[in-house]
ZAMARGU-4260 file (C-alpha; in steps of 0.2 Angstrom, whole numbers, plus 5000, padded with zeros to 4 digits):
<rodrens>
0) 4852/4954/4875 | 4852/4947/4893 | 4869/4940/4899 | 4872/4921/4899 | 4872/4912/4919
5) 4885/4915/4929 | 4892/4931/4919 | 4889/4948/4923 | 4880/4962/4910 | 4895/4973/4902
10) 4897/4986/4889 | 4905/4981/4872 | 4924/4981/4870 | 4925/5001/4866 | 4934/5011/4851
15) 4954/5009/4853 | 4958/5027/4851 | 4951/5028/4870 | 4961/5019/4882 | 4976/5029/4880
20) 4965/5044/4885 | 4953/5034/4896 | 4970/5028/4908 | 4977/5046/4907 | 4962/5052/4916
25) 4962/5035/4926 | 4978/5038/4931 | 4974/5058/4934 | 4960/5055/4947 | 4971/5041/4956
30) 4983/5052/4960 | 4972/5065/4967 | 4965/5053/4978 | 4982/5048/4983 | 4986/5067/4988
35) 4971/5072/4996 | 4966/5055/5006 | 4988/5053/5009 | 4985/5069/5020 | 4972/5061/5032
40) 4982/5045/5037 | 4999/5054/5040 | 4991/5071/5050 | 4984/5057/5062 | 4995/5043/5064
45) 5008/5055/5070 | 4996/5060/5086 | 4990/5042/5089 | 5001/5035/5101 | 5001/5051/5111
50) 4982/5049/5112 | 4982/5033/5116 | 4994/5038/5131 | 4980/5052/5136 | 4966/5041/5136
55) 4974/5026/5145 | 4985/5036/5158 | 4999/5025/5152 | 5013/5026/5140 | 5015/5007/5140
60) 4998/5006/5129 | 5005/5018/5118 | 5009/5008/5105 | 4992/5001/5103 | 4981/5013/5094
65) 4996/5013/5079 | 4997/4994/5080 | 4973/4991/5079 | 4976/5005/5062 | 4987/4990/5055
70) 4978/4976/5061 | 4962/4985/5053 | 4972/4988/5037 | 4976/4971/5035 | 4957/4964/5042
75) 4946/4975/5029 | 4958/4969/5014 | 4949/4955/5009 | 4930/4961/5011 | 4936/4974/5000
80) 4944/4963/4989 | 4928/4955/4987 | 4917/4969/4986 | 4929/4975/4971 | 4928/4958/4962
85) 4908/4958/4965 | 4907/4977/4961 | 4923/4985/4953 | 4935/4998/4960 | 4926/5014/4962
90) 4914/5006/4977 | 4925/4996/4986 | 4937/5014/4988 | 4924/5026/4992 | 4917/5011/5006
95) 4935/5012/5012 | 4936/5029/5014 | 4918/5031/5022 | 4924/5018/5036 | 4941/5026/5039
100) 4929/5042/5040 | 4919/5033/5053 | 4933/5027/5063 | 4940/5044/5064 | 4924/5050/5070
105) 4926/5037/5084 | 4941/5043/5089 | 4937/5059/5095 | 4923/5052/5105 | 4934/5041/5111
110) 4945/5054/5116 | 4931/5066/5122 | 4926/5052/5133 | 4940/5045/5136 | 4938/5026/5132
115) 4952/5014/5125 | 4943/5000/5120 | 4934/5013/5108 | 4949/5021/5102 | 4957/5004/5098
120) 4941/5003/5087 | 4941/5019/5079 | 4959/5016/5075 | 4952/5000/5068 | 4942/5007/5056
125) 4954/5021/5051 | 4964/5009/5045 | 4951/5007/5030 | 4960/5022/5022 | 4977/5016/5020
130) 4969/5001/5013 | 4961/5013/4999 | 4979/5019/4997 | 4986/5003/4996 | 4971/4997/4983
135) 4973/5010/4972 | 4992/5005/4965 | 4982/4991/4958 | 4967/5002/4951 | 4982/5012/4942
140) 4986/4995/4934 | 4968/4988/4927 | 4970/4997/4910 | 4989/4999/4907 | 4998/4990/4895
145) 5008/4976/4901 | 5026/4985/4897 | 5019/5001/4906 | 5011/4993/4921 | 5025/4994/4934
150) 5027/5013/4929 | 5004/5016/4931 | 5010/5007/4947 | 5024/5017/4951 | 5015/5035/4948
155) 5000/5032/4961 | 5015/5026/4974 | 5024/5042/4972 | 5010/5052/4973 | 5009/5048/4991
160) 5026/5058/4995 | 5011/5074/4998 | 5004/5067/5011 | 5018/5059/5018 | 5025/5074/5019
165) 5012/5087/5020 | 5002/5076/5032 | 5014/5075/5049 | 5017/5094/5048 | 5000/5097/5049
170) 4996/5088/5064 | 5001/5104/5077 | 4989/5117/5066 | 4974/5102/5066 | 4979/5100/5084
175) 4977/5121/5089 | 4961/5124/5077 | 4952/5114/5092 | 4958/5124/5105 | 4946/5130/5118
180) 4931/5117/5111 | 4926/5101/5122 | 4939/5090/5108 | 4955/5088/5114 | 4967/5096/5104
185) 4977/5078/5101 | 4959/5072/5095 | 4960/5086/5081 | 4968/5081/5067 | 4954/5066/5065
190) 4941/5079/5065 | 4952/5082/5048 | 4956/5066/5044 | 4937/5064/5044 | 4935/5076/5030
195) 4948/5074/5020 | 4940/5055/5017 | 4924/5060/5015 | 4930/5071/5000 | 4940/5057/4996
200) 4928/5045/4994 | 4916/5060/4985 | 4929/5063/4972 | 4932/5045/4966 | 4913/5040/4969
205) 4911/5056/4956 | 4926/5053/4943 | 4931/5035/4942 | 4921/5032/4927 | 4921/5022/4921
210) 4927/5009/4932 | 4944/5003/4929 | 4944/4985/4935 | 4924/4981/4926 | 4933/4990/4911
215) 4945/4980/4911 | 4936/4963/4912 | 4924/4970/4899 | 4942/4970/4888 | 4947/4955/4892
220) 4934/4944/4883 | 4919/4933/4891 | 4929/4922/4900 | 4935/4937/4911 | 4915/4938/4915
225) 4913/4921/4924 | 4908/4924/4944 | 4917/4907/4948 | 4936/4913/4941 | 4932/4929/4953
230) 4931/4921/4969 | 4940/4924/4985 | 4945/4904/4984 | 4950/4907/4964 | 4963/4922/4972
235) 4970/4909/4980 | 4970/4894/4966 | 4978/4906/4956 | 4991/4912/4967 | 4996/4892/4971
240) 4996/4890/4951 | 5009/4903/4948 | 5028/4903/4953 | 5029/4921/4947 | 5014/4925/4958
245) 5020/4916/4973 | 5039/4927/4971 | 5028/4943/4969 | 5019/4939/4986 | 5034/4935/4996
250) 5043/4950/4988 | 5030/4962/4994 | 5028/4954/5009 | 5044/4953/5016 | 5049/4972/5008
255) 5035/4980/5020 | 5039/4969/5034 | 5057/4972/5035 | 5055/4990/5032 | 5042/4993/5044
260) 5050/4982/5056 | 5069/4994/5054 | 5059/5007/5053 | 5049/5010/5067 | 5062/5007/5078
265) 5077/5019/5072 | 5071/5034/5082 | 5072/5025/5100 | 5089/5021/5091 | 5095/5038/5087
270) 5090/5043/5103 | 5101/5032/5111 | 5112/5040/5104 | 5111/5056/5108 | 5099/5062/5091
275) 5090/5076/5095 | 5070/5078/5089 | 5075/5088/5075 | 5088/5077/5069 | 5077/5063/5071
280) 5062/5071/5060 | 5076/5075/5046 | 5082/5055/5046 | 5063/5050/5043 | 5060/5064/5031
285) 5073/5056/5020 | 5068/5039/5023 | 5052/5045/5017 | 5057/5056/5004 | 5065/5035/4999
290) 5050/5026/4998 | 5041/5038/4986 | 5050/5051/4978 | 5060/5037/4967 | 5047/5025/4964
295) 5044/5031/4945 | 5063/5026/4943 | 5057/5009/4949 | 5043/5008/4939 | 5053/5013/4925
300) 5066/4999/4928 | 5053/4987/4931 | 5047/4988/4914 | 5063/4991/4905 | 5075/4976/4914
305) 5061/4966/4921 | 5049/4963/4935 | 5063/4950/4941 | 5079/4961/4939 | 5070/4977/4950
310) 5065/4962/4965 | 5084/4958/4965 | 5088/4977/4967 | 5077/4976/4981 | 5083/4965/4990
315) 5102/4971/4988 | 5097/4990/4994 | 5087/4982/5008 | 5103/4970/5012 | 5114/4987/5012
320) 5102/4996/5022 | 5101/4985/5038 | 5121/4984/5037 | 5124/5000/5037 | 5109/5005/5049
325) 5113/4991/5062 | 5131/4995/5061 | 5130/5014/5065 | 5130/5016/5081 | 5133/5036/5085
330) 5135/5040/5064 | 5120/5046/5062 | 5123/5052/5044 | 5126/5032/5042 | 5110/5030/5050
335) 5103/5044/5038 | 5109/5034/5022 | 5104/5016/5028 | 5087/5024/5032 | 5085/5032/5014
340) 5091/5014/5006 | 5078/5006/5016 | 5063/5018/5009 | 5072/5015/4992 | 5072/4997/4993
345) 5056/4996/5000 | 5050/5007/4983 | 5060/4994/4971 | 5051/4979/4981 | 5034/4986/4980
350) 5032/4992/4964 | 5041/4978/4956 | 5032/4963/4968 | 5015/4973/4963 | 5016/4973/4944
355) 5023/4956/4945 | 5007/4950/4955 | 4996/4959/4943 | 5006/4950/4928 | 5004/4931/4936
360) 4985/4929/4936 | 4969/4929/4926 | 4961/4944/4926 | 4946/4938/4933 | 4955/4934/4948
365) 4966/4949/4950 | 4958/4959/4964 | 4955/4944/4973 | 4975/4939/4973 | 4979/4960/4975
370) 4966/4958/4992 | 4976/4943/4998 | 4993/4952/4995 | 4988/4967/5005 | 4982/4956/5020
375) 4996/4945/5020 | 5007/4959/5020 | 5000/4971/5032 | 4998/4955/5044 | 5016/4950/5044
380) 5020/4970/5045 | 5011/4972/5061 | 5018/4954/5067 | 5036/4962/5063 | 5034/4978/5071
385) 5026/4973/5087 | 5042/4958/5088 | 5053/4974/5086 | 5052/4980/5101 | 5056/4964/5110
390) 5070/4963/5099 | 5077/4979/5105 | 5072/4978/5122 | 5079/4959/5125 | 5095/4960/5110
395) 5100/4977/5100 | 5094/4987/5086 | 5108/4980/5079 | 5102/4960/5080 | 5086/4968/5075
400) 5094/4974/5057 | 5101/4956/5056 | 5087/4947/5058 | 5079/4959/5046 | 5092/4955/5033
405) 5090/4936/5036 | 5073/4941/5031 | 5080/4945/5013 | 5089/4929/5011 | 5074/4916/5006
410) 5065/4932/4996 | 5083/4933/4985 | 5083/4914/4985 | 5065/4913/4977 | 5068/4925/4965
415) 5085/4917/4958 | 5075/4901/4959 | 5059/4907/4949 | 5072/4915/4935 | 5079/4898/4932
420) 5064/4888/4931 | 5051/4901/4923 | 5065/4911/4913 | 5051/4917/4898 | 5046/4933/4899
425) 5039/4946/4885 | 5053/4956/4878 | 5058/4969/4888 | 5044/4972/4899 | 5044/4960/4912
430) 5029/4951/4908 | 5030/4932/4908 | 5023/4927/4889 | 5005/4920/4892 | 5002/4928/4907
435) 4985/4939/4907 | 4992/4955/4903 | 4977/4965/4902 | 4973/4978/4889 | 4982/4979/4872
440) 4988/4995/4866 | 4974/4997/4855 | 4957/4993/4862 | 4948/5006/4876 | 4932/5006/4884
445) 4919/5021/4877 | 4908/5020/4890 | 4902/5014/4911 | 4903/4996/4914 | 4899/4995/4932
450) 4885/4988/4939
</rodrens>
C-alpha cells in the first residue's frame, strides 16, 4: 500500500522480543565506530598546529588549523542533521566520515605544497569526523528505553577514551612511516586519519542495519512519519516549546565551552610554571582519562537520580575545578586534580544535557534539535577557546577560570529554575511524563526501514 502525502514508506512496528537484541547490536557497532574513527581525530589534531607553523613559517598562525577543525565541526552539523532527518542515521555518518576523509587528504597536499588557505580547508572538512563522533551519542539513544537512555548515551561517550588515548601516541610512528617519501612526516598521520575514516564510514555503511533513527520513527507511530514535524525549522519550534529542552541545550553548551575554553589553556599554564612536557602529557592524560572513562557512572546517575540531579552535579565539579585550577599556581598536582574534575564535570554535563535533549522533543524532530545542539555548541566552544588566549595574554589563567566559572552561574540558575516550574518527571528515570520517550520495552524493529 503506498504511503499517505507527506509520510515516508516504513516497515511495520516489528515483533517485541527484538529491540533488546536489535539495540545490543546498535549499541555494539557504535562503539566500534567510536574506537576506530576516535583514532583518526586524536593521531592528527595533535600535529596540527605544528603543521600549520611548517606551512606558514609562523608560529603565530599556529592556532589556526586546530581552530577551521572546530569551526568545520560546528558548520557541517546542521546539513548533517538534515540529511539524517531526510535519510536516517547510517548515511548522514558514513557522509561525515567520507568528508573528514577528504579533508585529510587535503592536508597532505596542502602540506606537500605548502599552502595555508588549503590547509585551513582541509582542516575544515576534517572536522566532519568529530561531528560523526559527536552524532553517534544520539544514534546510541534512538532505540533505548527512556530509563536507560542516559546510560546507551553514556557507553558510546566512553568509548572514545581509545582513541583519546591511543590516537596522540600515535602521532610519532604515523609521523616516521613517511620518512624518506615527498609527504612531510607532520603530514603523516592524515595519511592515517584518511583511512581509519574510510573504514569507518565502511563499517557503519555495512552494519548499522537497520537504521536506528528510521527504526525508531517506524516505532513511534504515523505521526512520527510526517516530513513537516521533521524540519530544520520544527528543531527549532520544538526546542522554543520546551523548558526541559532549552536547560539541556544550555547545559551542553556551556559544559564544552568552559571545558574547552580551561582546557586548552592549562599547558601554557603549567609551563609557566616550570612543568616539564612529560609532566604536561600526564595532566592531560588525566583530564582525559575524566571526560571518558567515568561517563557510564554518569549515565548510570542520569537515569537513577534524574537528568536534572546529574546537570547540578555538573555544574558543582566544573565550579570546583576552575577554583582549584585557577588557584594553583606552581601545585601542579592541584592543577592535576582540578583538570580531572573538569573532564568529569564535562562527562556529568554532556551525558546528562544529551539524554535530557533527546527526552524534551518529538521524535520526529529529534535529530533536527541534536543537529542544533552540536552546532550551538561547538560554535560557542571555538568562540571560548580563541577568547582564551586573549584572556591569558591581557589578564591570567586565573581571571580566565573565573570567568569560566561565572559561565556555570546562569546554567545552575536554569536548572534550579526548570525543577521548580516543570518538576514532573517519570519515576526514577529522568524523563519528564509526556515527553516522547521513544521505544517501549516491548516493541523492536524485525527488519530495514531506511530509504
Amino acid at each position: 500500500m503506498s504511503a499517505a502525502p507527506g509520510t515516508d514508506r516504513t516497515a511495520a512496528p516489528p515483533a517485541p522480543a527484538d529491540l533488546a537484541r536489535l539495540q545490543r547490536r546498535t549499541s555494539a557497532v557504535l562503539i566500534a565506530s567510536q574506537v576506530l574513527g576516535g583514532l583518526g581525530v586524536p593521531i592528527s589534531i595533535a600535529l596540527a598546529p605544528v603543521l600549520a607553523t611548517e606551512v606558514s613559517g609562523t608560529e603565530a598562525l599556529s592556532g589556526l588549523a586546530s581552530t577551521a577543525s572546530v569551526i568545520g565541526t560546528a558548520l557541517i552539523s546542521l546539513p548533517l542533521a538534515a540529511l539524517m532527518t531526510a535519510r536516517g542515521r547510517r548515511p548522514g555518518l558514513v557522509l561525515a566520515y567520507a568528508i573528514g576523509a577528504a579533508g585529510a587528504a587535503l592536508v597532505v597536499l596542502a602540506a606537500t605544497v605548502r599552502s595555508l588557505p588549503l590547509l585551513l580547508l582541509g582542516m575544515a572538512a576534517f572536522g566532519a569526523a568529530s561531528s560523526a563522533n559527536l552524532q553517534a551519542r544520539f544514534a546510541a539513544a534512538d532505540l533505548a528505553a527512556a530509563d536507560h537512555r542516559a546510560r546507551a548515551i553514556s557507553v558510546v561517550v566512553w568509548a572514545s577514551t581509545v582513541g583519546a588515548v591511543l590516537g596522540p601516541n600515535l602521532s610519532a610512528p604515523a609521523s616516521r612511516s613517511f620518512a624518506g617519501t615527498s609527504i612531510p612526516q607532520t603530514a603523516g598521520p592524515f595519511v592515517w586519519a584518511a583511512g581509519v575514516f574510510l573504514l569507518t564510514g565502511a563499517l557503519i555503511a555495512v552494519l548499522l542495519r537497520p537504521d536506528p533513527l528510521l527504526t525508531a520513527r517506524a516505532l513511534a507511530g504515523p505521526e512520527a512519519q510526517t516530513r513537516e514535524g521533521r524540519s530544520l525549522r520544527a528543531g527549532f519550534a520544538a526546542v522554543k516549546a520546551s523548558p526541559r529542552a532549552r536547560l539541556a541545550l544550555v547545559t551542553v553548551t556551556v559544559s564544552h565551552t568552559t571545558m574547552v575554553s580551561i582546557m586548552i589553556m592549562t599547558p601554557m599554564d603549567l609551563g609557566h610554571h616550570g612543568a616539564g612536557l612529560e609532566l604536561i602529557g600526564l595532566v592531560i592524560s588525566g583530564h582525559i582519562a575524566g571526560m571518558f572513562a567515568f561517563s557510564p557512572a554518569m549515565g548510570f546517575l542520569a537515569d537513577r537520580l534524574g537528568r536534572l540531579s546529574v546537570i547540578g552535579l555538573a555544574a558543582g565539579l566544573l565550579s570546583v575545578a576552575a577554583l582549584l585550577a585557577g588557584t594553583a599556581g606552581p601545585s601542579h598536582g592541584q592543577s592535576a586534580l582540578g583538570l580531572f574534575l573538569l573532564g568529569l564535570g564535562w562527562s556529568a554535563g554532556m551525558v546528562s544535557g544529551s539524554a535530557l535533549l533527546t527526552d524534551s522533543v518529538p521524535q520526529p524532530a529529534r535529530a533536527a534539535v541534536q543537529g542544533l545542539s552540536d552546532l550551538t555548541m561547538n560554535a560557542a566552544a571555538g568562540l571560548g577557546g580563541a577568547a582564551a588566549g586573549l584572556v591569558m595574554a591581557r589578564a591570567s589563567y586565573g581571571w580566565l577560570n573565573a570567568i569560566g566559572a561565572g559561565l556555570l552561574l546562569p546554567m545552575a540558575a536554569l536548572a534550579l529554575f526548570t525543577a521548580r516550574r516543570h518538576p514532573a518527571q517519570a519515576a526514577g528515570s529522568g524523563v519528564p511524563s509526556g515527553s516522547a520517550s521513544g521505544p517501549s520495552a516491548g516493541a523492536a524493529p524485525s527488519k530495514d526501514v531506511s530509504s
